[in-house]
C-alpha positions as CSV (number, residue, x, y, z in Angstrom):
1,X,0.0,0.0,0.0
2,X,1.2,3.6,-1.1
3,X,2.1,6.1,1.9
4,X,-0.5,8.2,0.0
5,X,-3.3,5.7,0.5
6,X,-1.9,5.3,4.2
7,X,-2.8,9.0,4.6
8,X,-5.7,9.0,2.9
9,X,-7.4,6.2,5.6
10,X,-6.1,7.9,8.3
11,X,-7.8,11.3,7.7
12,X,-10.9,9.2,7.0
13,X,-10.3,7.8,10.3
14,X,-9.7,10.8,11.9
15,X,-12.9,12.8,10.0
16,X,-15.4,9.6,11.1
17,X,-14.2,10.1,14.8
18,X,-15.0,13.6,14.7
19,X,-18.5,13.0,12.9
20,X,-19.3,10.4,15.9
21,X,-17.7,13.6,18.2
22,X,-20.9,15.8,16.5
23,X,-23.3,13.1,16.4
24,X,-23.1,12.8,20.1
25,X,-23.0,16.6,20.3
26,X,-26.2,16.8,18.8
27,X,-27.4,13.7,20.3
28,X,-27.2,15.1,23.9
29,X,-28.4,18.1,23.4
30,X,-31.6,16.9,21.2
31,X,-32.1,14.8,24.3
32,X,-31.9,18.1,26.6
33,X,-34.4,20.0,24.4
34,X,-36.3,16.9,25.0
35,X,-36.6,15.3,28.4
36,X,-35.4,18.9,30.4
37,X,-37.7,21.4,29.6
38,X,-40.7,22.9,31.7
39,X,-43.1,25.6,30.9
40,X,-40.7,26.0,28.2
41,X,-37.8,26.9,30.2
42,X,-34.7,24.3,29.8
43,X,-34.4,23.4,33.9
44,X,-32.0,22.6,35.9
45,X,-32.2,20.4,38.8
46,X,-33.0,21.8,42.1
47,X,-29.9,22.0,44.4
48,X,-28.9,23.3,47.9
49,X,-26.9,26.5,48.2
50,X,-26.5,28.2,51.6
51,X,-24.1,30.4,53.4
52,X,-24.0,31.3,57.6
53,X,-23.2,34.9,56.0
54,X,-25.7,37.4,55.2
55,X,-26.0,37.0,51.5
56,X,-24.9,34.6,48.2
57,X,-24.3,36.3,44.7
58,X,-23.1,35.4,42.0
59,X,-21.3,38.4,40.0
60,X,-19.9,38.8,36.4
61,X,-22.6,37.8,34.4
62,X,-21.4,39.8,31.3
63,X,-24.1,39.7,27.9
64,X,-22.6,42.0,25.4
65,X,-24.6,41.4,21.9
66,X,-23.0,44.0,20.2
67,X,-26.4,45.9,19.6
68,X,-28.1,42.5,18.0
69,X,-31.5,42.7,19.2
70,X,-32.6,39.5,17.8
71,X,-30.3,37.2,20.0
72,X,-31.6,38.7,23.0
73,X,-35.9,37.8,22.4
74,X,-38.7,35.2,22.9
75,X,-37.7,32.8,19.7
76,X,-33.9,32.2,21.1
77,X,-32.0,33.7,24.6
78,X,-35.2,35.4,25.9
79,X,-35.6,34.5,29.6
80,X,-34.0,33.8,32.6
81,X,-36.3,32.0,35.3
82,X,-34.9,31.8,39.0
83,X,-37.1,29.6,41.4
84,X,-36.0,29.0,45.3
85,X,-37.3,28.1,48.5
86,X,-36.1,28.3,52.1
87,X,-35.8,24.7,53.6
88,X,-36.1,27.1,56.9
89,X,-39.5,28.3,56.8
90,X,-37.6,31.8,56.1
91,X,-39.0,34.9,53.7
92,X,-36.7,34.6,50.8
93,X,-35.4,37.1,48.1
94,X,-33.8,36.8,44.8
95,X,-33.0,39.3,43.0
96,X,-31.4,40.5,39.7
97,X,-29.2,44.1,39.8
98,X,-26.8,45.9,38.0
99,X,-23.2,44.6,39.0
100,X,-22.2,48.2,40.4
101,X,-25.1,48.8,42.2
102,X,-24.8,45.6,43.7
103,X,-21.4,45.9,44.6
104,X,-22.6,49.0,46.5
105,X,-25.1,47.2,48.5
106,X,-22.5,44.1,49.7
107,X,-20.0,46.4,49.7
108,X,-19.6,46.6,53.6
109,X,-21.4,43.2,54.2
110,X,-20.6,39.9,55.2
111,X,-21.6,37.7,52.1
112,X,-20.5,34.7,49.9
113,X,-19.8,34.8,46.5
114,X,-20.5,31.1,43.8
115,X,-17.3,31.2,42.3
116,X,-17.8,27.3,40.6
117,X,-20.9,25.6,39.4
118,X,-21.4,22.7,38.2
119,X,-24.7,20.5,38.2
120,X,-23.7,17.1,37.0
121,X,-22.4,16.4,39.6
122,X,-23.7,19.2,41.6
123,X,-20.7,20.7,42.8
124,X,-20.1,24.9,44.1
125,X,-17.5,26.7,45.5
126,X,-18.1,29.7,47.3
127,X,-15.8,32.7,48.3
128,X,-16.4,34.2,51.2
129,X,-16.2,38.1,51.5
130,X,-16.2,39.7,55.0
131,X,-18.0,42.7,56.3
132,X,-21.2,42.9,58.0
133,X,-24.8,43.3,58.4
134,X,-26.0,45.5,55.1
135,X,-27.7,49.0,56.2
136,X,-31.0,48.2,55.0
137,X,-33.4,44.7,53.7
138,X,-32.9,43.9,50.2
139,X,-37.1,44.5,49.8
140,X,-36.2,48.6,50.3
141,X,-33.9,48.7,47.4
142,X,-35.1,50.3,44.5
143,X,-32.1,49.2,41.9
144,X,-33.3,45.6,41.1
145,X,-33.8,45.1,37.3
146,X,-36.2,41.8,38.6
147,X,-36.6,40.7,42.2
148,X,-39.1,38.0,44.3
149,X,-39.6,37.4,47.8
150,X,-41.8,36.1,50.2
151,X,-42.4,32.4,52.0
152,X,-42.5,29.7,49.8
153,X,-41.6,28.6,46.3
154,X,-40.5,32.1,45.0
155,X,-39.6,32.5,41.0
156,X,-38.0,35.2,39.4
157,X,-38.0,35.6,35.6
158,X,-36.5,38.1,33.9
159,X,-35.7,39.5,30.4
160,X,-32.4,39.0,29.2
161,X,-30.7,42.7,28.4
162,X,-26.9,43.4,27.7
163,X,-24.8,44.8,30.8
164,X,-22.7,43.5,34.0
165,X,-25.3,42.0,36.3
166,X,-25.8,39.9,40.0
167,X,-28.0,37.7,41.3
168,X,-28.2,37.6,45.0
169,X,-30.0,35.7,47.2
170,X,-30.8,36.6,51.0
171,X,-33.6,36.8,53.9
172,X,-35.7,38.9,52.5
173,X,-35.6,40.9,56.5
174,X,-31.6,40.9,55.8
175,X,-31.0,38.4,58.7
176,X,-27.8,35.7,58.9
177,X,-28.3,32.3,57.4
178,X,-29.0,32.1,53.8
179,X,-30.6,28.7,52.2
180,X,-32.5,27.5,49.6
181,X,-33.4,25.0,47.7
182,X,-32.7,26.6,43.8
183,X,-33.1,26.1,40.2
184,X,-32.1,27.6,36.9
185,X,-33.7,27.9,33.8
186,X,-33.3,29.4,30.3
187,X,-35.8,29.7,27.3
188,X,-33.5,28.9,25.0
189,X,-35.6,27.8,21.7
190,X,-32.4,28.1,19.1
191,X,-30.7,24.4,20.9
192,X,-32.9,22.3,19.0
193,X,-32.0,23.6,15.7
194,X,-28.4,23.5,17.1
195,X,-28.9,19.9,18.0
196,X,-30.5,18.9,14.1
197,X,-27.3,20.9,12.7
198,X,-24.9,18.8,14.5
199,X,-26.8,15.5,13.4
200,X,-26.4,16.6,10.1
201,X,-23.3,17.8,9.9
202,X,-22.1,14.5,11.9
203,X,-23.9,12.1,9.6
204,X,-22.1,13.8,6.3
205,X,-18.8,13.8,8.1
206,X,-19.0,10.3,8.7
207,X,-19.9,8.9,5.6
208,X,-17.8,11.4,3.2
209,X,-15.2,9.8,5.9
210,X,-15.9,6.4,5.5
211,X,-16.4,6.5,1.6
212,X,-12.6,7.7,1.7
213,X,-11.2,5.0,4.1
214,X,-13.0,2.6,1.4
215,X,-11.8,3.9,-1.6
216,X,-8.1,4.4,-0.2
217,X,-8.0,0.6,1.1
218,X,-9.5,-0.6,-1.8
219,X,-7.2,-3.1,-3.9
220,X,-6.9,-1.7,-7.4
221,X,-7.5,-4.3,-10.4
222,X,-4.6,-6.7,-11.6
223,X,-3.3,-5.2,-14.5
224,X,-4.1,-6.9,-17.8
225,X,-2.2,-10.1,-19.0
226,X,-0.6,-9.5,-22.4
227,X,-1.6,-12.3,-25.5
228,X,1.0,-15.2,-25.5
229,X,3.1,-15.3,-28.7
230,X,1.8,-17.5,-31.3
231,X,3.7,-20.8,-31.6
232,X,5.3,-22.2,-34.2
233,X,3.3,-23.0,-37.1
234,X,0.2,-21.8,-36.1
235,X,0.8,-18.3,-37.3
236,X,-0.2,-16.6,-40.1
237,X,0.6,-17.7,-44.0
238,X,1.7,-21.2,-42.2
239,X,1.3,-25.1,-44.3
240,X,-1.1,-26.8,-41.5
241,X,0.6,-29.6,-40.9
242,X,-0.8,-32.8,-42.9
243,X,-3.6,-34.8,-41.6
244,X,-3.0,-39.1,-41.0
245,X,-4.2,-41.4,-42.9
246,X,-7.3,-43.2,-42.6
247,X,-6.3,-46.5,-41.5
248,X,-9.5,-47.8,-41.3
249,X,-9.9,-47.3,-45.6
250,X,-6.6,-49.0,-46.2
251,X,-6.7,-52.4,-48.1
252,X,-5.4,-55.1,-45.9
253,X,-2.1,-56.3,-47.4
254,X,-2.4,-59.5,-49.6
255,X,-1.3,-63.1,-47.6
């Protein structure tokens, strides 16, 4: 085998490997669209967070859309929906504010910051900031681009606009102790077409893949045999050679 059919089936190998890769992308996330959505939001599960300070936040949620309003609507990144309740019985408040004005308000207080998130497994790390109690409940604050509160299940949703922003989560009277039981979720209507590209894309790469690993490996025909020379006598313009007698016509010789 040539090292240029050797190369050949090794980018075919490589290409079908990276059409499984977008296969499974889409896969998955087909599956997401699926089996995770509620009232149209795609959910996370519901997961402890909790801090002895007086406050949790999460900080440095950056959208910047450069002016592209049609990103930022119903049909594709729409919504944000926050739901949480207090395993304690406590008035809870979540709210959504401009990351400076936030900073303001937990500027002198004792909070913690989710620094890492992950769901699957569920796993957070918080930083803790010191300071403490804030000056006033988060209820009397007027800088909240969405907010909830009260006893119970309590869901935020809020429409998705470009800037720095928090969340924050507290006792709605500003008390120590902060928990809840919270999840996430995102109307996010474009992932199903995103999930249909990728099985698409993945099904073309692999076969234009595999029709090169096939072609490359495959033996060529034997060349053609070349006529044998003609033997003596039997060519062209020859005497054929005489024919025997006929014994059987032959006159038995006298006795």
């Amino acid at each position: 085998m040539s090292a240029g059919r050797v190369i050949l089936i090794v980018l075919g190998s490589i290409g079908v490997l990276f059409g499984l890769a977008l296969m499974a992308g889409g896969g998955f996330l087909l599956w997401a669209d699926r089996t995770q959505r509620e009232d149209g939001y795609l959910t996370t599960p519901s997961e402890r967070f909790a801090t002895p300070t007086y406050a949790l936040t999460r900080t440095r949620l950056e959208l910047d859309t450069n002016g592209e309003g049609w990103v930022l609507n119903e049909s594709w990144f729409g919504k944000v929906r926050i739901r949480g309740e207090s395993p304690a019985g406590k008035t809870l408040f979540i709210g959504i504010g401009p990351q400076g004005e936030v900073a303001k308000y937990l500027g002198s207080v004792a909070h913690a910051n989710v620094q890492d998130l992950d769901f699957d497994p569920f796993r957070v790390a918080y930083l803790p900031v010191t300071g403490g109690a804030p000056q006033a409940p988060p209820t009397e604050e007027s800088f909240w681009a969405a907010s909830a509160s009260g006893v119970g299940t309590q869901t935020l949703t809020w429409k998705v606009r470009d800037g720095d922003w928090s969340v924050v989560l507290m006792n709605a009277d500003g008390s120590r102790g902060v928990a809840a039981d919270v999840d996430l979720g995102a109307k996010l209507s474009f992932l199903l077409w995103v999930a249909i590209g990728l099985l698409i894309g993945g099904v073309l790469v692999v076969g234009g893949s595999t029709a090169l690993i096939v072609l490359a490996a495959r033996t060529p025909p034997p060349p053609p045999t070349s006529p044998a020379p003609p033997t003596a006598g039997s060519g062209p313009g020859s005497t054929p050679a005489p024919e025997p007698p006929d014994r059987s016509t032959e006159e038995p010789p006298p006795s």
